[in-house]
N, C-alpha and C positions, 0 to 999 in steps of 0.2 A: 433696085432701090438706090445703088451708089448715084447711078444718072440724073435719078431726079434730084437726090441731094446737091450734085455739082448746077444742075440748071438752076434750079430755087437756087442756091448760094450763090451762084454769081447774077443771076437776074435781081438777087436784092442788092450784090455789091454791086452794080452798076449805077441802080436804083439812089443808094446810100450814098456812094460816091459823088453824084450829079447834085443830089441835094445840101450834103454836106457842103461839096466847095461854095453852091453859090449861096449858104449862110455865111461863109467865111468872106466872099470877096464881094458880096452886092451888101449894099447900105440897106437896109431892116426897112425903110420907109419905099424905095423900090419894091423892095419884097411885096410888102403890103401893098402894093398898087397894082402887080402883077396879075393877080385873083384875090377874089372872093373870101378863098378857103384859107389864103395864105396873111389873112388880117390876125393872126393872132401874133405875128411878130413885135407886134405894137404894145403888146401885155408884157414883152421884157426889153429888159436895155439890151443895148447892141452888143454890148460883152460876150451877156448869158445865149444871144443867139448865136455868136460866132463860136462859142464853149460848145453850144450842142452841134454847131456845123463841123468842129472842131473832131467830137464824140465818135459822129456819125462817118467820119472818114477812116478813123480810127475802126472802126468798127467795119467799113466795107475790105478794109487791108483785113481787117481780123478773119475774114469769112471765108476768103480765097486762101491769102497766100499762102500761112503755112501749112496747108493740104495740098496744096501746087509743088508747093518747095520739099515737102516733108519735113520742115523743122517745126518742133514742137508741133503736130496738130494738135494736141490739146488745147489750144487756145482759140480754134475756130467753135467748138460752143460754145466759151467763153465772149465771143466777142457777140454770137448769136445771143447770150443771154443778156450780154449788154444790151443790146439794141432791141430787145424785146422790153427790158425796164423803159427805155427812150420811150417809145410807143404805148406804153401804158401809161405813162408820163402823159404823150399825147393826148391819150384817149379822156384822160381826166380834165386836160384844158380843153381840149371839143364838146365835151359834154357843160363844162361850164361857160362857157360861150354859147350854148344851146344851140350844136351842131351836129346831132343824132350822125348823119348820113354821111358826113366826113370822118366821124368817131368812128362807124363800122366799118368804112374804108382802114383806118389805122389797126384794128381789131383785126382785119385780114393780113397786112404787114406782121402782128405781133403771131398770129399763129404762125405763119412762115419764121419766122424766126425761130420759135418752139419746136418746129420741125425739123428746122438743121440742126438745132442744139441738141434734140432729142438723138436724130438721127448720128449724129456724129460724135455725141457722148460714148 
């Protein structure tokens, strides 16, 4: 069970990571040009995107490190229940966007998340 917990956790921090930085360092109007799925960047200011790019990095360091490091692990579910709220976050702007099949993709992320957090509570 530890295994799969470290694979899930660091496949979603890589995950988290990759997506975080490039809210923080590409222009929201790129984003939106990139795909499809990624037009909902346009429903906030650049702030609140770079805030959750911001979140989401925050939260891939939460997932690994301090179980890597052994300080504080306590904070690797925490950072997994963050980022589980993120994603349900998401899943409410994909459904109002009327994007069912992007929203169950985000639904998948958010039980992975529930999973490390469960597991590592």
């Amino acid at each position: 069970m530890d295994t799969t917990l470290w694979i899930v956790a660091s496949l979603l921090a890589i995950m988290y990571l990759v997506s975080g930085v490039g809210k923080v360092l590409i222009p929201r109007e790129k984003i939106a040009g990139v795909a499809s799925a990624a037009g909902w960047v346009l429903d906030f200011s650049p702030g609140a995107v770079k805030a959750i790019g911001a979140v989401e990095i925050a939260g891939a360091v939460g997932l690994v490190l301090p179980a890597l490091l052994d300080i504080a692990p306590v904070l690797v579910p925490l950072a997994a229940v963050g980022l589980a709220l993120v994603m349900a976050g998401a899943v409410v702007v994909r459904i109002r966007r009327h994007e069912p099949w992007v929203a169950l993709l985000d639904l998948g992320y958010l039980a992975l998340c529930v999973f490390v957090a469960i597991g590592r509570a």
